[in-house]
N, C-alpha and C positions, 0 to 999 in steps of 0.2 A: 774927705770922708766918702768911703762909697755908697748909695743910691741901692735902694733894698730895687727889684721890680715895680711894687709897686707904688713910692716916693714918687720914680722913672717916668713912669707913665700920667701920674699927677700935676708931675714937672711940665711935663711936656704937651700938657691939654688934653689928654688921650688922645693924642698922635702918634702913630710909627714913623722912625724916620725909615723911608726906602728910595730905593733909587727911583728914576723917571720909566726907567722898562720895567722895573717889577710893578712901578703904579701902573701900568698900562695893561699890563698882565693880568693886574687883580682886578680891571675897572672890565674886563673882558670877562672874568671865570664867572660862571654861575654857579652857585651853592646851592644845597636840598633847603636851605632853612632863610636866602637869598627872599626877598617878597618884591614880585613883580604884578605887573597888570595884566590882567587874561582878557581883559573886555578890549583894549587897543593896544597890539602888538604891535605897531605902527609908530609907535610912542619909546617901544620897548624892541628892539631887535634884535637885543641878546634872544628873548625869549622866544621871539618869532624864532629864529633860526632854528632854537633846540626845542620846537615843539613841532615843527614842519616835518614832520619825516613822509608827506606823501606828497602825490600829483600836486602841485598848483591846477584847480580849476578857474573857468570863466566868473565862481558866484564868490571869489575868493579864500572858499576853503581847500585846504591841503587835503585829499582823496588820498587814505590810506587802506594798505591792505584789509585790516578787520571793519574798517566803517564800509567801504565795496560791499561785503558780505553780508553786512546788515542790509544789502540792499536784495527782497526776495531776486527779483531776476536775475541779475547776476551771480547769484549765490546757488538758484538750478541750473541756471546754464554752465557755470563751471565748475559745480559738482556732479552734475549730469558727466559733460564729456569727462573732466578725471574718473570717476567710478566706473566709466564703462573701461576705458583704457586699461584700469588695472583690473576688470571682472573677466577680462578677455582674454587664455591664453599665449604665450606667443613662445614659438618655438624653434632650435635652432637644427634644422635639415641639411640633408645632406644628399644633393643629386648626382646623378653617375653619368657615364658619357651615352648609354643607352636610352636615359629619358626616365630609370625609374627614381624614384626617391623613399629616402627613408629617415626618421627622426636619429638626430649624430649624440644618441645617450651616452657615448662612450667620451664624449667633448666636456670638458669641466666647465665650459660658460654655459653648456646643458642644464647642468641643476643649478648655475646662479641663477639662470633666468628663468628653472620654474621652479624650484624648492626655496630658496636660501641665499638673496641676493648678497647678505653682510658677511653669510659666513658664520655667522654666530650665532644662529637663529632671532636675531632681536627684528625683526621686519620682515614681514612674509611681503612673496612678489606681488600679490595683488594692493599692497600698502607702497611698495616701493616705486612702482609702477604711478599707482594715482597721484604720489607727493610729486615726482618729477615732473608729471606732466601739468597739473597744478604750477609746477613753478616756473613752467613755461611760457602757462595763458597767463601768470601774473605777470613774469619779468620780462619775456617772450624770451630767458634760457636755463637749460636744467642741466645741471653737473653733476657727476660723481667720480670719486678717484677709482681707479683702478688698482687693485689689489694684486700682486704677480706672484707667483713662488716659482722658480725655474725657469720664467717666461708664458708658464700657464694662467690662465686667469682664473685666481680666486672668491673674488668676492666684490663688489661694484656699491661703497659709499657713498651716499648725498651728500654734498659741502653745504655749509652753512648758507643760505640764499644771501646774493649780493654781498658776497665774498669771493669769489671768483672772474675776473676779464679776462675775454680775448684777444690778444695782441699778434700785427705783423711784427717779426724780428728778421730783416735780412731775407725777406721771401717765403719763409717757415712759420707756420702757425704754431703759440706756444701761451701758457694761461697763465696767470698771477694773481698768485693765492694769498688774500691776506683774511689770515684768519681772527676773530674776534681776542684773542689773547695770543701773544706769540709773533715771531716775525714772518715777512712775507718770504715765498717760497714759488720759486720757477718752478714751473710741470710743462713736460711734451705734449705732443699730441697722444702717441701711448701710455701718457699717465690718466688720463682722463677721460668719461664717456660722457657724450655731449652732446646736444639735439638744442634745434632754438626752433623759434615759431616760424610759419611760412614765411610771413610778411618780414622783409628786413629795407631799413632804408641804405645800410651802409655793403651789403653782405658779406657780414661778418656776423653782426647781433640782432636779434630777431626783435621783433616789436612787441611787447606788451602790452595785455587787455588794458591795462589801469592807463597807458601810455595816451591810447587813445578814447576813450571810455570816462575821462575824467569830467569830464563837463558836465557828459549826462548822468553820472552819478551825482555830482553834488548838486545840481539841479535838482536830482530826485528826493534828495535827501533837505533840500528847503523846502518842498512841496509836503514830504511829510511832516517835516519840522513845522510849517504852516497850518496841515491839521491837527497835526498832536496840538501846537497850541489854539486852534480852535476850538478842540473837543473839552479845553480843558478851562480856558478861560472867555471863550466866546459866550456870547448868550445864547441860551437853546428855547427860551422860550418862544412862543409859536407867535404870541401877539400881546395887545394890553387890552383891559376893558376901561373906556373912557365915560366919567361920569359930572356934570357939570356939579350937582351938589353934595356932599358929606353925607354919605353912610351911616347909619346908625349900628350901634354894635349888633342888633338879632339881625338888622337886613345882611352885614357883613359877613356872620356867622351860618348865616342860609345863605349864600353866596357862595363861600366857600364849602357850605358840603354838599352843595349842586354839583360844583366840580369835582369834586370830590369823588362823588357819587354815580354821577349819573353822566361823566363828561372824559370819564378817565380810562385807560386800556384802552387796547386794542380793537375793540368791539363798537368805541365812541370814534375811531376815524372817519374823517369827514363830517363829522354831524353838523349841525349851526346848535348854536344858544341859544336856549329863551332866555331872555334879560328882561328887565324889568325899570322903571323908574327913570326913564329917556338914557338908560346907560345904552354904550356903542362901544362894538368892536374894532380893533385896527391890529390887522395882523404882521405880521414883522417879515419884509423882504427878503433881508439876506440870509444863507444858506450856503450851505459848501459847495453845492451847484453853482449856485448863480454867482460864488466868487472862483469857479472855473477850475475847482481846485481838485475836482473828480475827474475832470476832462482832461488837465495837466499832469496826474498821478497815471490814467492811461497811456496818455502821449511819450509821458517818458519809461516806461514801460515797454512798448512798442520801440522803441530808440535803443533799449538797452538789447532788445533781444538781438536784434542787427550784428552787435560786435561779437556776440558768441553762434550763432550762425546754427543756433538751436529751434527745429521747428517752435511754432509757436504752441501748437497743442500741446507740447513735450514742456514747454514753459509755465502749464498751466494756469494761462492767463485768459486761453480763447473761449468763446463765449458761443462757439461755432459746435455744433455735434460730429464728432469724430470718431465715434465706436467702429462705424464699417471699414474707416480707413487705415487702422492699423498698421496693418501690412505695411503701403502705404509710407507712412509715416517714419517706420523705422528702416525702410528704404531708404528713404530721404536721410535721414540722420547719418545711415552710415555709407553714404555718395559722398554728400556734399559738407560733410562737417567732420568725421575720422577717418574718411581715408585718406586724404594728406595727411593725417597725423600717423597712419599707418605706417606711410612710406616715408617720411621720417626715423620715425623709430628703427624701421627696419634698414634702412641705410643706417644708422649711429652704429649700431650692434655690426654690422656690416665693417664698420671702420676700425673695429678692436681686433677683428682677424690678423693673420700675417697674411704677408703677399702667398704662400705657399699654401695657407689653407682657403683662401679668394680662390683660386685657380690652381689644382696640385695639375703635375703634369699629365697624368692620365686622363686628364679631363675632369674629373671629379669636383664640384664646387658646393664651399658649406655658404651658407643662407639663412637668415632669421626669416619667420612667417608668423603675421598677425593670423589667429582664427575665428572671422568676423561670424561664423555660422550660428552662434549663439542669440545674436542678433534680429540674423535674418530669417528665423525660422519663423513659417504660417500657422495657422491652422493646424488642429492632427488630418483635418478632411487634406489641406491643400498639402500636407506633406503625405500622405497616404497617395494622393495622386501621383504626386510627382515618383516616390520610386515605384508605385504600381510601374509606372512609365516607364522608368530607368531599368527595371526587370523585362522589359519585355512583355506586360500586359496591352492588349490588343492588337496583337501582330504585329507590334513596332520590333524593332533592333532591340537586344539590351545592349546597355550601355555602364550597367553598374550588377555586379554578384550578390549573392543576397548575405553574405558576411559581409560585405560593405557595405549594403542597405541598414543591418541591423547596427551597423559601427555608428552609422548616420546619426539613429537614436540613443544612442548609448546602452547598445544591450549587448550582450557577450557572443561570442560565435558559435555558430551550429556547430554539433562536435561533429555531421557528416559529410561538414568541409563546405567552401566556400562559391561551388559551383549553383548554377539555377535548377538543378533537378531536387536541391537540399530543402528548402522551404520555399524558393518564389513559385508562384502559379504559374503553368506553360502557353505560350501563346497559342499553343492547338487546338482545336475546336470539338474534334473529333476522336471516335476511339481508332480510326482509318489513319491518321495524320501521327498519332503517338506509337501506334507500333511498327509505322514506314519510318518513322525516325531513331528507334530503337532499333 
């Protein structure tokens, strides 16, 4: 007679019978409703493995991308550099065999790279710009496929981060793309635009912040785990009041509204107690000071800002007055911290060209250009000076028109043309000197 299901399973102690590989199968898989142990994954390795998705540090936590973030420093210094990277126009030129140049609008990577990277309007360049380059200081590389219609380039995609290698095949560099659903898929080098970080151990794959950076994030991140739980379940009281005999309930009652009263706020700092009845005070030692835990929140603070190579006053962390240095300061930022990232950039965009438009015969070459003037602008006094100068104020040379002076600021052109007689002041002193030059 046959065995309903569940008879089957009665029979059988509630055992499946399965082979040796699928039990080894099932003793591996984790289920959503699976219950494992989150205090010792040590214990537990299925679970370690599928909860580990970042850096191993030295304090034994996996350093992942959104806990990094939680860490303030980190989190200005590489939304600092991505926001500037995508606030910053860049553009693609076009110079002639004479030396002049001009913007190449008439080039379709033109308006990818400053209207409409996707193509479909869903990401403006200044969004597409700061994710790349975001995913570069995290992975130390940032990809996007490349878009063609006729050989023209239309439109320049992000892949999924950590979806994309770079591999040698045979001398040729070529990527392999495995996408989160779907199978994997070869691309050229002109399927893809592609930039990594300076630093590469292999030079091929650039180095990531979280790569190196991971120690003193979760360093950081026990340091405030260590206040947060002392703010929370530390004792904050300040001391005890020590009495050898039993209080009576009014001495008790007057005791407490002393304190109460006359011992509480801001205005009773520092004060001593009068106490009464051979009671003595003993104040209590420890303090987030003296357990070194303000000291160790700076240090590693100062540690992190190293790996992003962001002044520190820009990190606002310093403690130092920096109002006059401004200037200064964002000097510094864009020397020693985006202009590698500049010439980066501008070499990838460099690499989508063809050979014909790198160098057409007549000499003509197109060129991408970062426009860091945003950045470096002073003062209105220190930029007044400077094209006063550039025109030709105090008997110097000019060296700049005053349509380009006014270009400088962003203001529109003298409709009486571009020449220094239009709006800049004459270097002449005299009404002697202006009509022998006329």
């Amino acid at each position: 007679m046959a065995l309903s299901p569940t008879d089957y399973i009665r029979a059988a102690g509630g055992k499946r019978s399965v082979s040796p590989s699928r039990q080894q199968v099932e003793e591996r898989r984790v289920y959503a409703y699976s219950v494992h142990d989150l205090a010792n994954d040590a214990e537990d390795p299925v679970l370690g493995a599928f909860l580990r998705g970042g850096r191993e540090s030295l304090t034994g936590i996996a350093v992942s991308d959104r806990m990094a973030m939680r860490n303030s420093i980190y989190y200005r210094g590489t939304s600092l550099i991505a926001g500037s990277m995508g606030m910053l126009p860049v553009s693609l030129l076009r110079r002639f065999p004479d030396g002049k140049t001009e913007k190449a609008i008439d080039h379709p990577l033109y308006s990818v790279l400053k209207t409409d990277p996707l193509g479909n309007g869903a990401m403006s360049p200044s969004e597409f710009k700061s994710f790349m380059q975001l995913a570069a200081l995290f992975d130390g590389n940032a990809y996007a496929r490349v878009v063609r219609l006729n050989g023209e380039i239309q439109a320049l995609v992000p892949f999924d981060r950590k979806t994309v290698k770079k591999e040698w095949n045979g001398g040729k560099l070529r990527f392999r793309h495995q996408p989160k659903i779907g199978r994997p898929e070869i691309l050229g080098p002109e399927d893809v635009f592609h930039f990594r970080g300076p630093v590469s151990l292999d030079g091929l794959n650039g180095l990531g912040l979280l790569d190196v950076a991971a120690d003193t994030i979760g360093l950081a991140h026990i340091a405030e785990k260590a206040m947060g739980r002392l703010l929370t379940k530390g004792v904050m009281a300040g001391g005890a009041l020590e009495i050898s005999e039993e209080l009576g309930d009014e001495a008790y009652a007057r005791l407490k509204a002393s304190l109460r009263d006359d011992y509480a706020g801001a205005d009773a700092s520092g004060d001593w107690m009068l106490l009464e009845g051979g009671m003595s005070a003993k104040p209590f030692s420890g303090s987030a000071r003296d357990n070194q835990l303000v000291e160790l929140r700076k240090f590693e603070a100062e540690q992190g800002s190293r790996f992003t190579g962001v002044p520190r006053p820009l990190l606002m962390f310093d403690e130092t007055a920096w109002g006059s240095g401004i200037e200064q300061l964002g000097l510094y930022f864009v020397v020693y911290c985006l202009l590698p990232w500049f010439v980066i950039w501008e070499e990838a965009i460099w690499r989508l060209l063809s050979r014909k438009e790198k160098q057409a015969r007549d000499g003509t070459i197109l060129y991408a250009k970062f426009n860091e003037r945003a950045l470096l602008r002073g003062s209105m006094k220190n930029q007044s000076d400077f094209l006063a100068s550039a025109l030709g104020r105090g008997g110097g040379k000019p060296f700049m028109e005053a349509n380009e002076a006014r270009e400088a600021l962003d203001m529109n052109p003298h409709p009486d043309g571009g020449g220094l007689s239009a709006v800049a002041p004459r270097p002449g002193t005299t009404a002697a000197d202006i009509v022998e030059d006329q």
